[in-house]
C-alpha positions, 0 to 999 in steps of 0.5 A, a space after each residue: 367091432 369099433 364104432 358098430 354099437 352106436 348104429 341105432 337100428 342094430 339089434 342088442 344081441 347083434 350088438 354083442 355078438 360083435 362086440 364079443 368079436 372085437 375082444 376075440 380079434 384084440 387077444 388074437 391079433 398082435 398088439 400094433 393091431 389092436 386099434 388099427 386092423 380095420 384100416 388095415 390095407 391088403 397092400 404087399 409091400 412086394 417080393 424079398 430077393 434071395 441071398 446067398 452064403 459062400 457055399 452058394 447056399 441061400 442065407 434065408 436068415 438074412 433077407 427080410 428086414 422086415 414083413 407085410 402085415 398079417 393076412 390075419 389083420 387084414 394084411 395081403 395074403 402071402 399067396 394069392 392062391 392056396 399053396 398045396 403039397 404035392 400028390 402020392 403020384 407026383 413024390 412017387 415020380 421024383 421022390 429024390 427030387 422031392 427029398 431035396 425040396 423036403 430038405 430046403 425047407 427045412 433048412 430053411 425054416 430052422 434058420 429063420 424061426 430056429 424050430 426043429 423041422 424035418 420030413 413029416 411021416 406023410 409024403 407032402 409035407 414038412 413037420 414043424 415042432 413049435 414052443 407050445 400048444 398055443 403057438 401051434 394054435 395060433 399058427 395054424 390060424 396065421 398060416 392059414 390066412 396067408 394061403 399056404 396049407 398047413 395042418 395042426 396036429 398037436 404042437 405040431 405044424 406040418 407044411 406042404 412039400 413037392 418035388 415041383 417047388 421051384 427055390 424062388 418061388 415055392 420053397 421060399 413061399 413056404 419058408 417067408 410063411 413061416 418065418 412071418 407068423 413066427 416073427 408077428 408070435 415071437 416078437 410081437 405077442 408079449 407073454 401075458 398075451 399069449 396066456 391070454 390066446 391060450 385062455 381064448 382057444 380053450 374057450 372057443 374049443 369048448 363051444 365048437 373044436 377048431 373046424 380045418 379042412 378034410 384030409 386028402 385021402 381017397 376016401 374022404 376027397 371021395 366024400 368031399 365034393 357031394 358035400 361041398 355042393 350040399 354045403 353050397 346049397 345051404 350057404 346061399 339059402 341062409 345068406 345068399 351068397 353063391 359058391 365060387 367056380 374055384 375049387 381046392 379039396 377041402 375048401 369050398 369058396 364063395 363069392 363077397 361082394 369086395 375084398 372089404 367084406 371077405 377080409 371081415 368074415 375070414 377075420 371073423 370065422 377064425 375068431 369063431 373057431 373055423 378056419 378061413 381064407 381069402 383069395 380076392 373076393 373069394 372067401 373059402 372055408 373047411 369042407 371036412 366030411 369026418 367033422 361034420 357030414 352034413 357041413 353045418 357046423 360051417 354053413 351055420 357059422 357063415 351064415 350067423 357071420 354074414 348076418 352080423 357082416 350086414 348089422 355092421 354094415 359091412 355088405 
């Protein structure tokens, strides 16, 4: 990344291993960011009100003028802790209630990003069907760093739903989300750009498919936790960095030293293929039991991240 190949002590294959990130970041990122995401600042530039149309209804196409800068380049995560959809039991409980929810949000994205939305056939969760492949690609990753679920399946988006969402809060995280990502894609990244992004997921998915978290099924959440803990284990022998108290399914956390050296590692497992994201300090990637049963495809990307993370002088 810039600047690190003049630091004498480090070694040539460091040298271009972090080179080869920075070209992955600079065809990821949108263009206003290519020079500039290292002196990025995790600021939020605070909350958009809602606004409403004669009927009553929010106007979601007429609140933001303008977005915080993407967690992707070291932007403020949307959410500060990850945004779930809601459990069997709880739509069960309220499932008119949970329609109504289900329904906002589609409305809602579908007037900010005019992508066809409607209820996923998985209860919790809202599909989303994007221009292409690569857009999904992309989003999936966006979306991810900003600390809402999300789950690729193909050109496909699907985002969490649950009859608790509150229209000022969750619904409107979920759509602000959306509309971001779609905004920073769509109007940001020109089209020789993204012929680019495509030619780099092929690439990386022939070297390792994209690693997301496991699914929540009882079956694999059953499997999750002993292999979170073998995965903790793992990652403080190869880096010494230890596992975070904070725990989500499908995710295990570990602790950095600040905010500077989590935003650089998600920023570069995602330029290696694994999805990540931060909460503060705390830095959290994919426990996924049907993709890797004994996490090391994971624990050995964090722990090559950590090593270039410390040859940059980063931590």
């Amino acid at each position: 990344m810039p600047g690190y190949a003049d630091r004498v002590t480090m070694r040539v294959d460091e040298r271009q291993a972090l080179d080869e990130l920075d070209v992955r970041l600079k065809v990821l990122l949108p263009e206003e960011y290519r020079d500039s995401y290292d002196t990025v600042q995790p600021t939020s530039m605070g909350s958009a009100g809602l606004k409403y149309d004669v009927a009553g209804r929010v106007a979601w196409d007429e609140i933001w003028g303008s977005f915080c800068d993407l967690a992707m380049a070291g932007g403020p995560p949307h959410k500060g802790t990850l945004l779930e959809p809601g459990s069997r039991a709880a739509i069960a409980a309220q499932p008119e209630r949970h329609d109504e929810v289900v329904a906002e949000i589609c409305r809602g994205i579908v007037m900010t990003t005019e992508l066809p939305a409607k209820a996923s056939s998985t209860p919790g969760w809202v599909r989303v069907d994007c221009l292409s492949d690569t857009m999904s690609a992309w989003l999936v990753r966006a979306i991810v760093m900003e600390n809402v679920a999300v789950r690729l399946d193909g050109r496909a988006l699907h985002l969490p739903a649950a009859p608790a969402f509150r229209l000022e809060k969750e619904i409107k995280n979920v759509i602000t989300v959306m509309a971001k990502t779609c905004h920073y894609y769509l109007g940001h990244i020109p089209r020789a750009q993204k012929l680019a992004i495509a030619d780099l997921f092929v690439t990386l998915n022939a070297r390792l498919p994209l690693v997301e978290p496991g699914g929540v099924a009882p079956d694999e959440r059953a499997a999750q936790q002993p292999l979170a803990e073998t995965m903790a284990g793992m990652i403080q022998e190869a880096s010494g960095l230890s596992a975070s108290d904070r725990r989500y399914d499908g995710w295990l956390g570990v602790t950095c030293a600040d905010v500077r050296t989590a935003i650089w590692m998600m920023r570069a497992l995602v330029a290696s293929n694994v999805l990540a994201r931060r909460e503060g300090t705390v830095l959290f990637v994919p426990v996924n039991a049907s993709r890797s049963s004994h996490g090391e495809i994971v624990t050995r990307t964090l722990a090559e991240v950590h090593r270039l993370a410390v040859a940059a002088g980063i931590c």
